[in-house]
PDB file of the backbone (N, CA, C, O) and the ligand in Angstrom, with CONECT records:
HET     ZN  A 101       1
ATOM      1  N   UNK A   1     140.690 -37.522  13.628  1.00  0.00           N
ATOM      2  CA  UNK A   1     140.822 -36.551  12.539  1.00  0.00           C
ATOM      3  C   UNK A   1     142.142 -35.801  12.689  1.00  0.00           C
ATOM      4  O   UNK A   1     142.230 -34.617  13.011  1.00  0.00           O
ATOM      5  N   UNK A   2     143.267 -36.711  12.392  1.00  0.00           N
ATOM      6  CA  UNK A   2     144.491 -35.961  12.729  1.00  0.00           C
ATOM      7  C   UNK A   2     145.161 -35.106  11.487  1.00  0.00           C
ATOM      8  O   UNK A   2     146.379 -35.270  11.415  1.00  0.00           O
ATOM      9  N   UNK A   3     144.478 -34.046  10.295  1.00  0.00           N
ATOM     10  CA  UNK A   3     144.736 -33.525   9.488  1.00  0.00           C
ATOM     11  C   UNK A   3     144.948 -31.868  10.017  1.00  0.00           C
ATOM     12  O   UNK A   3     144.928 -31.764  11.244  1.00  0.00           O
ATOM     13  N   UNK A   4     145.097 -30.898   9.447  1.00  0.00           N
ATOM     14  CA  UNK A   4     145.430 -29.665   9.207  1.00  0.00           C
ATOM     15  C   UNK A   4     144.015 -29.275   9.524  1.00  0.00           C
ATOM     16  O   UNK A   4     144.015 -28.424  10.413  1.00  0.00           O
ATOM     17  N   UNK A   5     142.708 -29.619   9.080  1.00  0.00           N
ATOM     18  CA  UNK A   5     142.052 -28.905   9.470  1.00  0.00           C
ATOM     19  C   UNK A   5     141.586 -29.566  10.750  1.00  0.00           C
ATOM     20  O   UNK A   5     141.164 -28.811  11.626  1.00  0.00           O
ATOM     21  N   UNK A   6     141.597 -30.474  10.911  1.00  0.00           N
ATOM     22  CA  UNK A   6     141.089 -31.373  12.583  1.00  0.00           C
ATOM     23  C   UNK A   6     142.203 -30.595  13.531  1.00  0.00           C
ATOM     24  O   UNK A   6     141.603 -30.286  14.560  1.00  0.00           O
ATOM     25  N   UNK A   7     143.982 -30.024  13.628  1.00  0.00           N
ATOM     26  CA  UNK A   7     144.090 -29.990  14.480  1.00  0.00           C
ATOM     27  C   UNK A   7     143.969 -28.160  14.709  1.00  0.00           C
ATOM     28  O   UNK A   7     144.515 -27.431  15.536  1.00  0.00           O
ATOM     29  N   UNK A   8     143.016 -27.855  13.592  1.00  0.00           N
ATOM     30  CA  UNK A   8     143.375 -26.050  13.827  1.00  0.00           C
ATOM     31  C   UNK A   8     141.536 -26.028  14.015  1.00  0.00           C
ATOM     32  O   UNK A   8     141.337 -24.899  14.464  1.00  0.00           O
ATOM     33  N   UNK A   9     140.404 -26.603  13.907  1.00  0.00           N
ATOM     34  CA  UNK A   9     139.270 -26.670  14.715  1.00  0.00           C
ATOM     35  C   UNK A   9     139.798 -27.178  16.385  1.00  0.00           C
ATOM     36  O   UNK A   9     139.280 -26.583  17.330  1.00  0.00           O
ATOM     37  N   UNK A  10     140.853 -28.307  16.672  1.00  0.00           N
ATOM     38  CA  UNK A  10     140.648 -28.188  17.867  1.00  0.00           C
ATOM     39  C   UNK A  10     141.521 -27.122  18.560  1.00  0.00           C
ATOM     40  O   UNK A  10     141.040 -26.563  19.546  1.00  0.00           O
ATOM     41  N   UNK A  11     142.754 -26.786  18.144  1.00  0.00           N
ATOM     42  CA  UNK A  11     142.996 -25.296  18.607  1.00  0.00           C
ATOM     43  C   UNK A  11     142.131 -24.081  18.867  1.00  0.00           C
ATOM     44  O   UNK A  11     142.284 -23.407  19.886  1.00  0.00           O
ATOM     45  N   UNK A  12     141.031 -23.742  17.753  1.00  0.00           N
ATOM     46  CA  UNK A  12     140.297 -22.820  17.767  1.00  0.00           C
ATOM     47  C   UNK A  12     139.038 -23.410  19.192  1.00  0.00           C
ATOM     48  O   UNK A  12     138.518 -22.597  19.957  1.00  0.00           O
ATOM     49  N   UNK A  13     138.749 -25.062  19.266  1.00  0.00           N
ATOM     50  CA  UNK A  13     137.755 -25.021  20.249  1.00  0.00           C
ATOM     51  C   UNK A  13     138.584 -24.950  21.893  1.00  0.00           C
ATOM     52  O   UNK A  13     138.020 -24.771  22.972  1.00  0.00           O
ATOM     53  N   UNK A  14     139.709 -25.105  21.707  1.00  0.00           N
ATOM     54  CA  UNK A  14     140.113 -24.899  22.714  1.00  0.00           C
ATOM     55  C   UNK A  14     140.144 -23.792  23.294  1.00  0.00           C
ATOM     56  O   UNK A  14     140.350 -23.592  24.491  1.00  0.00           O
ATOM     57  N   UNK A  15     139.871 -22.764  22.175  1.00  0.00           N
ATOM     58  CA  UNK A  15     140.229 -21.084  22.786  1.00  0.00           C
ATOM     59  C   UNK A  15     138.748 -20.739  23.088  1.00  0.00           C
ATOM     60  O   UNK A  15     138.595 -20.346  24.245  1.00  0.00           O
ATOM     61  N   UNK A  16     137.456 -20.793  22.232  1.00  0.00           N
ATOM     62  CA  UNK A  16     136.568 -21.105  22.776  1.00  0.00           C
ATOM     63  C   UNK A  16     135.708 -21.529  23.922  1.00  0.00           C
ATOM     64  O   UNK A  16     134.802 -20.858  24.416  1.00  0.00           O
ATOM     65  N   UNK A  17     136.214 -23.078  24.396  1.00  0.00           N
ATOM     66  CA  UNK A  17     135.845 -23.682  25.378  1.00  0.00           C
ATOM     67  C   UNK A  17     137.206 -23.380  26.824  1.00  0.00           C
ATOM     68  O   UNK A  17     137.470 -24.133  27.761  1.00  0.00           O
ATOM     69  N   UNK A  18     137.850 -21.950  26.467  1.00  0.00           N
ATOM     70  CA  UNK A  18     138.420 -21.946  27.747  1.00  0.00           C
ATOM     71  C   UNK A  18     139.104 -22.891  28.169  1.00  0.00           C
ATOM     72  O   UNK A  18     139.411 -22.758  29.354  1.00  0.00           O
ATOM     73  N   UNK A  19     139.511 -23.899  27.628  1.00  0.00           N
ATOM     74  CA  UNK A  19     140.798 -24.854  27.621  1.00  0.00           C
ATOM     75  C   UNK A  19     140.277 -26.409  28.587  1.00  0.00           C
ATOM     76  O   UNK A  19     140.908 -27.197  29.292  1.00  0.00           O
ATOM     77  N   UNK A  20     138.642 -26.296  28.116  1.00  0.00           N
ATOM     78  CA  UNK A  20     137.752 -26.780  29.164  1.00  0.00           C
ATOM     79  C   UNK A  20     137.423 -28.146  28.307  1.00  0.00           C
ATOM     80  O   UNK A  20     137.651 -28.245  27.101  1.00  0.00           O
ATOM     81  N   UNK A  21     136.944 -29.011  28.987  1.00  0.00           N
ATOM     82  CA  UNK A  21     136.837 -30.117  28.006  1.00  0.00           C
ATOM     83  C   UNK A  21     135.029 -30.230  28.413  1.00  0.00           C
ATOM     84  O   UNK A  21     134.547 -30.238  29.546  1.00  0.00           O
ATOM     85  N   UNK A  22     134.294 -30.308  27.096  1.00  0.00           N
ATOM     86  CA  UNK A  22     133.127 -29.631  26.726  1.00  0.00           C
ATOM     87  C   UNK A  22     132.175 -30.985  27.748  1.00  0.00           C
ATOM     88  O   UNK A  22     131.068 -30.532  28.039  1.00  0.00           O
ATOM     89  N   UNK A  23     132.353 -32.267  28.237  1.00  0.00           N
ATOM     90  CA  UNK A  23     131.850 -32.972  29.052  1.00  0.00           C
ATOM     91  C   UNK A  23     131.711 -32.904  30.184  1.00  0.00           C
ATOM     92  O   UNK A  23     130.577 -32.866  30.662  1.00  0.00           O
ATOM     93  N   UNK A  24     133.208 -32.857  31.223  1.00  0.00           N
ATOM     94  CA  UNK A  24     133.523 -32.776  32.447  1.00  0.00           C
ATOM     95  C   UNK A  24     134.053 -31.224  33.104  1.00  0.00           C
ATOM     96  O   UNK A  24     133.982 -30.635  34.182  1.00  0.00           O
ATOM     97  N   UNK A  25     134.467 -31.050  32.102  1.00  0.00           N
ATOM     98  CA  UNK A  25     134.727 -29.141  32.406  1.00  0.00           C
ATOM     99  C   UNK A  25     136.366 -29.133  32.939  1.00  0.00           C
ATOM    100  O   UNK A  25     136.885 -28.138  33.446  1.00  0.00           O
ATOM    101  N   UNK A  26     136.995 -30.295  32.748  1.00  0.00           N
ATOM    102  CA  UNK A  26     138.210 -30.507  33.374  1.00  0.00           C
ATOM    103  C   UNK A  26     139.654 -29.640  31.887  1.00  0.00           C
ATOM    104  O   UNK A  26     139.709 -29.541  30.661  1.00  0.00           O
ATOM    105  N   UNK A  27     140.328 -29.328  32.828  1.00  0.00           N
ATOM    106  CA  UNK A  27     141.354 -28.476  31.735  1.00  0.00           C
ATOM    107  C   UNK A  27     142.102 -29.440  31.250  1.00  0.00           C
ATOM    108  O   UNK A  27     142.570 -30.371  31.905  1.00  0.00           O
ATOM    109  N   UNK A  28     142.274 -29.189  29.765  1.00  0.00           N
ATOM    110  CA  UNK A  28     142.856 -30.249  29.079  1.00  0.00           C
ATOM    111  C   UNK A  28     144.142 -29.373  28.420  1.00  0.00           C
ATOM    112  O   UNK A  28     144.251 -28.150  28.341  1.00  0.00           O
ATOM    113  N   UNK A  29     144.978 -30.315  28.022  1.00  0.00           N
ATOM    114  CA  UNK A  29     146.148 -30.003  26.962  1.00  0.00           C
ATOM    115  C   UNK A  29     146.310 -30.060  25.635  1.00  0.00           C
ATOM    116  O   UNK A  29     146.354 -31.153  25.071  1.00  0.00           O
ATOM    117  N   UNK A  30     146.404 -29.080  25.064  1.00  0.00           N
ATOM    118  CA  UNK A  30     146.982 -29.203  23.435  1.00  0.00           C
ATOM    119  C   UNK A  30     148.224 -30.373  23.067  1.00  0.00           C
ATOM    120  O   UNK A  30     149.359 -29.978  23.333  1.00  0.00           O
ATOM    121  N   UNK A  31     148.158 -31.217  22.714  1.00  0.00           N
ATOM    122  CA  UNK A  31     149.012 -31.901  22.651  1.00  0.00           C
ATOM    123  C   UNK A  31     149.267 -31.974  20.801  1.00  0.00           C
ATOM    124  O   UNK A  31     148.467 -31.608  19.940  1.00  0.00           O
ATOM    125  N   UNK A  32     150.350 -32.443  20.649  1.00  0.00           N
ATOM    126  CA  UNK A  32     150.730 -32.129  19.255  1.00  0.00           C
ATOM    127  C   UNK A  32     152.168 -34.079  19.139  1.00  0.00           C
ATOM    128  O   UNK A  32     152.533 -34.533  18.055  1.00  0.00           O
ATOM    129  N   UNK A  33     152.352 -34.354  19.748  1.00  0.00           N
ATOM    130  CA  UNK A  33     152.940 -35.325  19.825  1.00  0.00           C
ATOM    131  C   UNK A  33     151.805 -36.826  20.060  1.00  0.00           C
ATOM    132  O   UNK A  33     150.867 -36.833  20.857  1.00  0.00           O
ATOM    133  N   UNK A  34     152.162 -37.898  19.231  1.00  0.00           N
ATOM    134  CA  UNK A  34     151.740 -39.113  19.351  1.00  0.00           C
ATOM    135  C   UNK A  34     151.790 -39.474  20.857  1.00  0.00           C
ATOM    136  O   UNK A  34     150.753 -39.355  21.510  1.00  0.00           O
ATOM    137  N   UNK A  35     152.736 -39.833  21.349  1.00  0.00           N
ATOM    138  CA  UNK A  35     152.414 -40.402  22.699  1.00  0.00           C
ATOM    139  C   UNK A  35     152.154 -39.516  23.695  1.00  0.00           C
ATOM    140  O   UNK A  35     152.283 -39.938  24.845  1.00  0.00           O
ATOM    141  N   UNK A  36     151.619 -37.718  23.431  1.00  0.00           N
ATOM    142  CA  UNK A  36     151.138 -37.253  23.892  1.00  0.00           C
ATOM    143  C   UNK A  36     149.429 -37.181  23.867  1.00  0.00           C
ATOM    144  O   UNK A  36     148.826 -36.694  24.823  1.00  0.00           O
ATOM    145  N   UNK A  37     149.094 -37.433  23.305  1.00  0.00           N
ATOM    146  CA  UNK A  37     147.623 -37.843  22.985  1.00  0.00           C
ATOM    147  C   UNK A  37     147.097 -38.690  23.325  1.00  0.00           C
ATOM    148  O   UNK A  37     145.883 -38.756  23.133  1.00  0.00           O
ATOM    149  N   UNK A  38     147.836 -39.780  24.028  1.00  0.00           N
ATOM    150  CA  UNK A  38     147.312 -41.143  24.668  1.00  0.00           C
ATOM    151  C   UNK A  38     147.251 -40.539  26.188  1.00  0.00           C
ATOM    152  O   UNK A  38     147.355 -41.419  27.043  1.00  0.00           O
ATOM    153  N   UNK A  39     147.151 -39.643  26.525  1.00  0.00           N
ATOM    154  CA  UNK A  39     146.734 -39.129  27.770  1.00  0.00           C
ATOM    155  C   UNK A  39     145.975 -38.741  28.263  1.00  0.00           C
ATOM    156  O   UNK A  39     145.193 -38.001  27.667  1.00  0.00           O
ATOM    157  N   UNK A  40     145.807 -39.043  29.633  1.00  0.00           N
ATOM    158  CA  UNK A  40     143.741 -38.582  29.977  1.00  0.00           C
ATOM    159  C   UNK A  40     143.287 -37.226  29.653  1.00  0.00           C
ATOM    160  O   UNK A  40     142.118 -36.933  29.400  1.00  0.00           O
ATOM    161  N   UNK A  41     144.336 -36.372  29.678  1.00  0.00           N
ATOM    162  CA  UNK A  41     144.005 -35.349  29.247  1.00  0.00           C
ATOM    163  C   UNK A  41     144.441 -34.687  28.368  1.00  0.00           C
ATOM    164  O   UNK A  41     144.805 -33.521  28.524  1.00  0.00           O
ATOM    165  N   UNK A  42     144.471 -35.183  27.514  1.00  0.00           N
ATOM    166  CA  UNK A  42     144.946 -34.750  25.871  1.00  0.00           C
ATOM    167  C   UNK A  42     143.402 -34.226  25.506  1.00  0.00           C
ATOM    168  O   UNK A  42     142.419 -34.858  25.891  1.00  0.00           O
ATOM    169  N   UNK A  43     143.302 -33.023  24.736  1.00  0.00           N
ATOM    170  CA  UNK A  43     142.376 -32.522  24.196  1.00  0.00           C
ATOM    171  C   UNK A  43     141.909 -33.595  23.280  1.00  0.00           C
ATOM    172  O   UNK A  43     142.849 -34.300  22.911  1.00  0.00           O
ATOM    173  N   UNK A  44     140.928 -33.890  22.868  1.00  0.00           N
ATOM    174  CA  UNK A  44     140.825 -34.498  21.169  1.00  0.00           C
ATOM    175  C   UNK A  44     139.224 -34.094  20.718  1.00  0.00           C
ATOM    176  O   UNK A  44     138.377 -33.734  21.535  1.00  0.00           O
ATOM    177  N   UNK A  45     139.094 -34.167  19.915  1.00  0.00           N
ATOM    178  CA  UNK A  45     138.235 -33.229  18.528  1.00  0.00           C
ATOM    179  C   UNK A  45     136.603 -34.498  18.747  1.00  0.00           C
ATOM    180  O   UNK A  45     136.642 -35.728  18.748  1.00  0.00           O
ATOM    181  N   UNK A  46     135.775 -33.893  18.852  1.00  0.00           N
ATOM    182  CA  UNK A  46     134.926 -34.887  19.169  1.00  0.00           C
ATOM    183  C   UNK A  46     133.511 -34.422  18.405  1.00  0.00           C
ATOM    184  O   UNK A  46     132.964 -33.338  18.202  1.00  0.00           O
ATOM    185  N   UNK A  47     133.204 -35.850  18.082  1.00  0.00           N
ATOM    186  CA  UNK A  47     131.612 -35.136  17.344  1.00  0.00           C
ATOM    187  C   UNK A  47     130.579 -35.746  18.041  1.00  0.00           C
ATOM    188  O   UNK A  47     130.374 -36.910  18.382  1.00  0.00           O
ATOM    189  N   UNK A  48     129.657 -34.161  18.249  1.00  0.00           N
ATOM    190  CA  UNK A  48     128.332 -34.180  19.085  1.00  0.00           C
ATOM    191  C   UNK A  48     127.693 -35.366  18.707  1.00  0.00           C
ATOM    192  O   UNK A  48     127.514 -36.335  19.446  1.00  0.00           O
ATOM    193  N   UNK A  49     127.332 -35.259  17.461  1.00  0.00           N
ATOM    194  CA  UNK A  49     126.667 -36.658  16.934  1.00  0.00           C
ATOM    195  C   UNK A  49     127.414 -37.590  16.651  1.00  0.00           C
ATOM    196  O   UNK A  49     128.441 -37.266  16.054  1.00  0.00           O
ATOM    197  N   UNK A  50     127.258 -38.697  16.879  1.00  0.00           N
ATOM    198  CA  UNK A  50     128.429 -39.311  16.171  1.00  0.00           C
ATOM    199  C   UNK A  50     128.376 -39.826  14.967  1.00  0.00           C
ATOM    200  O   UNK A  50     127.245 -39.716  14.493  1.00  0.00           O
ATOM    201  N   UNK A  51     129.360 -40.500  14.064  1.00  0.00           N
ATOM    202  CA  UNK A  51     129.202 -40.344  12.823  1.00  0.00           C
ATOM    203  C   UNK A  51     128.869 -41.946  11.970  1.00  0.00           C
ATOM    204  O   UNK A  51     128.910 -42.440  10.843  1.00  0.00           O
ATOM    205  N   UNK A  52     128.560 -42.265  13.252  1.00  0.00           N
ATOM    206  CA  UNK A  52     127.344 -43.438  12.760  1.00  0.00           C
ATOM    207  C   UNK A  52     126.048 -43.104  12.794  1.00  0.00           C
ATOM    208  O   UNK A  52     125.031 -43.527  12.245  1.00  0.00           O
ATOM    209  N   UNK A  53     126.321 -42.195  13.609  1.00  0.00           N
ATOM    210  CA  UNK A  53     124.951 -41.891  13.120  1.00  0.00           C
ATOM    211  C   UNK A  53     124.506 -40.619  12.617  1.00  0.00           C
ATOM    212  O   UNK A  53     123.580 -40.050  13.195  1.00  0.00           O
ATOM    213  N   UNK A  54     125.031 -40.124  11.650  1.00  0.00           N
ATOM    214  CA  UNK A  54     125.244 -39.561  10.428  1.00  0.00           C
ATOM    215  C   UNK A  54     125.894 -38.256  10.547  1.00  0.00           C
ATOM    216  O   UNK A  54     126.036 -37.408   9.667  1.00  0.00           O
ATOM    217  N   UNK A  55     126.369 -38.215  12.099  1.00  0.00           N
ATOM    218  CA  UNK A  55     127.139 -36.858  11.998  1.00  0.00           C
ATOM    219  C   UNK A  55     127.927 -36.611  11.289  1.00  0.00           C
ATOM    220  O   UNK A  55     128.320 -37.595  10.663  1.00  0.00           O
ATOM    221  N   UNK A  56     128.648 -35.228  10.928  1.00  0.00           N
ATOM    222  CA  UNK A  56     129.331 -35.216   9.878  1.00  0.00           C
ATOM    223  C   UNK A  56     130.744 -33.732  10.628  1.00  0.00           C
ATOM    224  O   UNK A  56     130.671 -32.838  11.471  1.00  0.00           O
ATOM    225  N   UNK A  57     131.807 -34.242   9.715  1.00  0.00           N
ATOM    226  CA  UNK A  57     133.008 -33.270  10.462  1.00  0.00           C
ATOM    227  C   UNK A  57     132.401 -31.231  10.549  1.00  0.00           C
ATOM    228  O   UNK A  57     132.898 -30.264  11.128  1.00  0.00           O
ATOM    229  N   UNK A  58     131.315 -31.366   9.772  1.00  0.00           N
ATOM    230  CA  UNK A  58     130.667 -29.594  10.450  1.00  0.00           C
ATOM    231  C   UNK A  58     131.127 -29.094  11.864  1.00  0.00           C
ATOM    232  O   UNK A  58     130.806 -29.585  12.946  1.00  0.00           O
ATOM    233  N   UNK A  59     132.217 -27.658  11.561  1.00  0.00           N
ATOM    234  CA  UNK A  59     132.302 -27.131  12.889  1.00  0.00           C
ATOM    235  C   UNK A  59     130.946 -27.160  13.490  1.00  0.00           C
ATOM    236  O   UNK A  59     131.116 -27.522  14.654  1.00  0.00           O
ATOM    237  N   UNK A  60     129.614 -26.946  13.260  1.00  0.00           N
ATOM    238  CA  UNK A  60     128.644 -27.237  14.376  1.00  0.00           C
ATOM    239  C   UNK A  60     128.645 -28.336  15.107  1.00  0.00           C
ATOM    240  O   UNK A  60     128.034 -28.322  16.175  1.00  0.00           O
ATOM    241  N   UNK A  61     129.408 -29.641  14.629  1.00  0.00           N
ATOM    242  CA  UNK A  61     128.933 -31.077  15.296  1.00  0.00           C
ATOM    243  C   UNK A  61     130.415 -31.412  16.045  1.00  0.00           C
ATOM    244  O   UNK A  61     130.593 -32.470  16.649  1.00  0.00           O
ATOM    245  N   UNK A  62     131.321 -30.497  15.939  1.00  0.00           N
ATOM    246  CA  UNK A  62     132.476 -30.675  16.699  1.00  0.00           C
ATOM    247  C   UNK A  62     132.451 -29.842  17.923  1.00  0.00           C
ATOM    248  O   UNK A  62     131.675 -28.890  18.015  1.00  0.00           O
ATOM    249  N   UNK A  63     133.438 -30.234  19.054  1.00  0.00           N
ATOM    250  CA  UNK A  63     133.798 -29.811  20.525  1.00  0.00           C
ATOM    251  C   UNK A  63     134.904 -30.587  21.032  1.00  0.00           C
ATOM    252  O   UNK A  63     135.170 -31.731  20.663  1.00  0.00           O
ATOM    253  N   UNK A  64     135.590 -29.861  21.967  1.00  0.00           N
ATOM    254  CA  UNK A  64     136.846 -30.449  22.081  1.00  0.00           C
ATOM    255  C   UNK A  64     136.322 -30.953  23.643  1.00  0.00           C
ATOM    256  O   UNK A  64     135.709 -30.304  24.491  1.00  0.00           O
ATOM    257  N   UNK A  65     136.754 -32.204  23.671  1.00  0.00           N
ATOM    258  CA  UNK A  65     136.996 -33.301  25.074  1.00  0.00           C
ATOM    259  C   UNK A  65     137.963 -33.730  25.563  1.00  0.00           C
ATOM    260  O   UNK A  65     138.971 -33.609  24.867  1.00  0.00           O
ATOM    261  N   UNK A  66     138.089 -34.230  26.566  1.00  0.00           N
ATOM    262  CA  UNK A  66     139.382 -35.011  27.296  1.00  0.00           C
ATOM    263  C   UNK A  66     139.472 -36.113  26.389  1.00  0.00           C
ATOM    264  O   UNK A  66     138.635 -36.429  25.543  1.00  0.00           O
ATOM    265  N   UNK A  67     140.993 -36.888  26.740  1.00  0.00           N
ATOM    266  CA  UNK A  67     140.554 -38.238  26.000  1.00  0.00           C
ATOM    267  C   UNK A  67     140.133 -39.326  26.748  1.00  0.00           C
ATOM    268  O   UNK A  67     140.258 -40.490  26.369  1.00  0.00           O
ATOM    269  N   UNK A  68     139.431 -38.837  28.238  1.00  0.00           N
ATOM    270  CA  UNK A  68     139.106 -39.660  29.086  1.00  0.00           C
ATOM    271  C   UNK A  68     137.713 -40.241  28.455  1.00  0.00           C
ATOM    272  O   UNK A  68     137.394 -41.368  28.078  1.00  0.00           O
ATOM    273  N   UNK A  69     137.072 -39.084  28.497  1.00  0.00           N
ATOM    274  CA  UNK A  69     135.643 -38.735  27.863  1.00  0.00           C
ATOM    275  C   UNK A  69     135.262 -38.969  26.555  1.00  0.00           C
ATOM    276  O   UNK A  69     134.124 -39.104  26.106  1.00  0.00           O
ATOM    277  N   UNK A  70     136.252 -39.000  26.032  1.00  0.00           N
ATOM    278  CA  UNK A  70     136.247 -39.171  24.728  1.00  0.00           C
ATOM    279  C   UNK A  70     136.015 -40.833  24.452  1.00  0.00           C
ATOM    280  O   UNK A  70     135.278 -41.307  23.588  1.00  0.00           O
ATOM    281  N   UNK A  71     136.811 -41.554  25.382  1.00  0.00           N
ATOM    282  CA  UNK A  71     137.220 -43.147  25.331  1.00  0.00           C
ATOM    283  C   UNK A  71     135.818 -43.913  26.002  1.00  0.00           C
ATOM    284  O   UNK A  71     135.387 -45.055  25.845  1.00  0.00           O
ATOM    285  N   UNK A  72     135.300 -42.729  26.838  1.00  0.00           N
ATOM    286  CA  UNK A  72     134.429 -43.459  27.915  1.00  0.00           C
ATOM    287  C   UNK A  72     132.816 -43.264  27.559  1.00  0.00           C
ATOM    288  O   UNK A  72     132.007 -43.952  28.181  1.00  0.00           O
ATOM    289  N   UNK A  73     132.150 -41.905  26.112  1.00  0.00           N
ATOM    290  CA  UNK A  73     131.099 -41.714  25.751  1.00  0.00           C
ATOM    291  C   UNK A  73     130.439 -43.155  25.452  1.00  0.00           C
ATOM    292  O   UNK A  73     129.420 -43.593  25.985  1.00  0.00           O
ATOM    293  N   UNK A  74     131.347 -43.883  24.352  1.00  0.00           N
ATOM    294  CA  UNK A  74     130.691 -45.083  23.753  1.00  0.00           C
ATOM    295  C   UNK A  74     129.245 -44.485  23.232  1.00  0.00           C
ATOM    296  O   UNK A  74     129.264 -43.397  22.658  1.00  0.00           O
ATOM    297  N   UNK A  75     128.099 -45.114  23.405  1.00  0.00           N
ATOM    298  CA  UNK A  75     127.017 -45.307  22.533  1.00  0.00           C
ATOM    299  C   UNK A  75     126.041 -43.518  23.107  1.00  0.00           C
ATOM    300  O   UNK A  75     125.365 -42.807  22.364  1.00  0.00           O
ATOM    301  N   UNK A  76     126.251 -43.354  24.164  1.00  0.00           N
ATOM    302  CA  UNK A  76     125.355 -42.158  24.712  1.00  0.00           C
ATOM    303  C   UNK A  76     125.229 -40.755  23.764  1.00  0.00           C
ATOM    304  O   UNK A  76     126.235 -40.282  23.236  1.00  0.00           O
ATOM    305  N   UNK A  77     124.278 -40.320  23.651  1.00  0.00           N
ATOM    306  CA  UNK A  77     123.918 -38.875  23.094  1.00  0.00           C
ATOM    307  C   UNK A  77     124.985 -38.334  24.037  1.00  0.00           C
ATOM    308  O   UNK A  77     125.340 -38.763  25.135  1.00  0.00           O
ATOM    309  N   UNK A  78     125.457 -37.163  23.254  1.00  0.00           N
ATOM    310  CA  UNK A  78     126.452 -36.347  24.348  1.00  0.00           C
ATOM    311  C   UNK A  78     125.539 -35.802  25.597  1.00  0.00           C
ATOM    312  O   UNK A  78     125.815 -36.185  26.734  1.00  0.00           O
ATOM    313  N   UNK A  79     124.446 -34.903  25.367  1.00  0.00           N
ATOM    314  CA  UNK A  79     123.925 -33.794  26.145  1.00  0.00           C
ATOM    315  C   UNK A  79     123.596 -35.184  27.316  1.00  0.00           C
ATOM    316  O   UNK A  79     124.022 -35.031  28.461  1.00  0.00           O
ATOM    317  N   UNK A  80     123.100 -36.046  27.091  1.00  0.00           N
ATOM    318  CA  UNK A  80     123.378 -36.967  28.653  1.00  0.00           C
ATOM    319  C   UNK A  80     124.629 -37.718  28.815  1.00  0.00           C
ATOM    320  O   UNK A  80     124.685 -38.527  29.742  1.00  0.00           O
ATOM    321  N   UNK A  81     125.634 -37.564  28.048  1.00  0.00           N
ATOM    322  CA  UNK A  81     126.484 -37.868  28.924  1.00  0.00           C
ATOM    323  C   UNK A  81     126.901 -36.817  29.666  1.00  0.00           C
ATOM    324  O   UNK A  81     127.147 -36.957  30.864  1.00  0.00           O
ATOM    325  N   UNK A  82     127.031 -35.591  29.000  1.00  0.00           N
ATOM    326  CA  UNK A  82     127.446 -34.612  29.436  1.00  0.00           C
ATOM    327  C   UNK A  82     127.265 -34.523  31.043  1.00  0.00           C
ATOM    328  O   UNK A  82     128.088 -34.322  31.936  1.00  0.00           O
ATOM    329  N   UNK A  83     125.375 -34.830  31.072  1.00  0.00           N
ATOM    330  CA  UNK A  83     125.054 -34.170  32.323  1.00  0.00           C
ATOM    331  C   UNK A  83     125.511 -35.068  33.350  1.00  0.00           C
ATOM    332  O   UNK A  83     125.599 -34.635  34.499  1.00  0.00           O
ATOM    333  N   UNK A  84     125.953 -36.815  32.972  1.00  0.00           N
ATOM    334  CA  UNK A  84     126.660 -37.563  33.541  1.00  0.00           C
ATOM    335  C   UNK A  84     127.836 -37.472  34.243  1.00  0.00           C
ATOM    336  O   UNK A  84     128.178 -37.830  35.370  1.00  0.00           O
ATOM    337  N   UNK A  85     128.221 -37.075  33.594  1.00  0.00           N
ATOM    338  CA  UNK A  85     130.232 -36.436  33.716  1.00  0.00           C
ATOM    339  C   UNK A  85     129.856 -35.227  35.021  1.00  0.00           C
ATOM    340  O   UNK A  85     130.671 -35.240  35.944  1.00  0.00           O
ATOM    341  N   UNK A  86     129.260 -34.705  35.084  1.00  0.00           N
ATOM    342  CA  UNK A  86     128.962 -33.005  35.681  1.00  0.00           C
ATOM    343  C   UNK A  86     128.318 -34.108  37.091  1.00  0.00           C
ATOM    344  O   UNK A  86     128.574 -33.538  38.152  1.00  0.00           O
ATOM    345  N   UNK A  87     127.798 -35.077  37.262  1.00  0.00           N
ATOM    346  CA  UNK A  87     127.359 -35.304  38.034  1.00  0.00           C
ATOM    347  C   UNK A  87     125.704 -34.576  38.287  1.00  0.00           C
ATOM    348  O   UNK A  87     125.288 -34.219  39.389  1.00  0.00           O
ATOM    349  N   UNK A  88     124.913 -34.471  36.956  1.00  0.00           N
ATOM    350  CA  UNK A  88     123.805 -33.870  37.336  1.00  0.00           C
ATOM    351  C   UNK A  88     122.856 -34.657  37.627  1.00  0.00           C
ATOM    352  O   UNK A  88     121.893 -34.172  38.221  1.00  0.00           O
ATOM    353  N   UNK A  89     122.858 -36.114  37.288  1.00  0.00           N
ATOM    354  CA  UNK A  89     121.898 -37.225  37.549  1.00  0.00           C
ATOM    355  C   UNK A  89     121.664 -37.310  38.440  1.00  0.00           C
ATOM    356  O   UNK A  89     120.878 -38.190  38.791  1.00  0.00           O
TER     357      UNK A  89
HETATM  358 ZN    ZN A 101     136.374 -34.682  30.077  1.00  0.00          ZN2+
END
């Protein structure tokens, strides 16, 4: 969601989430450049649900992630991957 409002929700979740990436808790970067975003830790805009399965761009269903986490959720509900990433399993 690389528009005007995708990159000023993830600015705003970044100030929010303490600059924290909402999976692993690891500090991420605002990045604003293309080949800055291909980085493990480039912030990027992520939806709780995903939008196959019918999530929708609602600030409720957004949170900002690494793009480690972001690349590596694939098919999982967040709240267990989450607890994955944290090592709570
Ligand atoms: Zn992460």
């Amino acid at each position: 969601m690389d528009t005007r409002a995708g990159r000023y929700f993830k600015w705003l979740l970044f100030w929010q989430q303490q600059g924290r990436c909402c999976y692993c808790g690891e500090h991420v970067v605002l990045t604003y450049r293309p080949y800055e975003g291909a980085r493990p830790y480039a912030a990027t805009l992520e939806h709780l649900r995903r939008r196959a399965d019918g999530g929708t761009d609602h600030p409720s269903n957004l949170a900002m992630s690494c793009k480690r986490c972001n690349n590596t959720r694939g098919q999982r509900d967040w709240l267990s991957y989450a607890s994955w990433r944290r090592d709570e399993f």
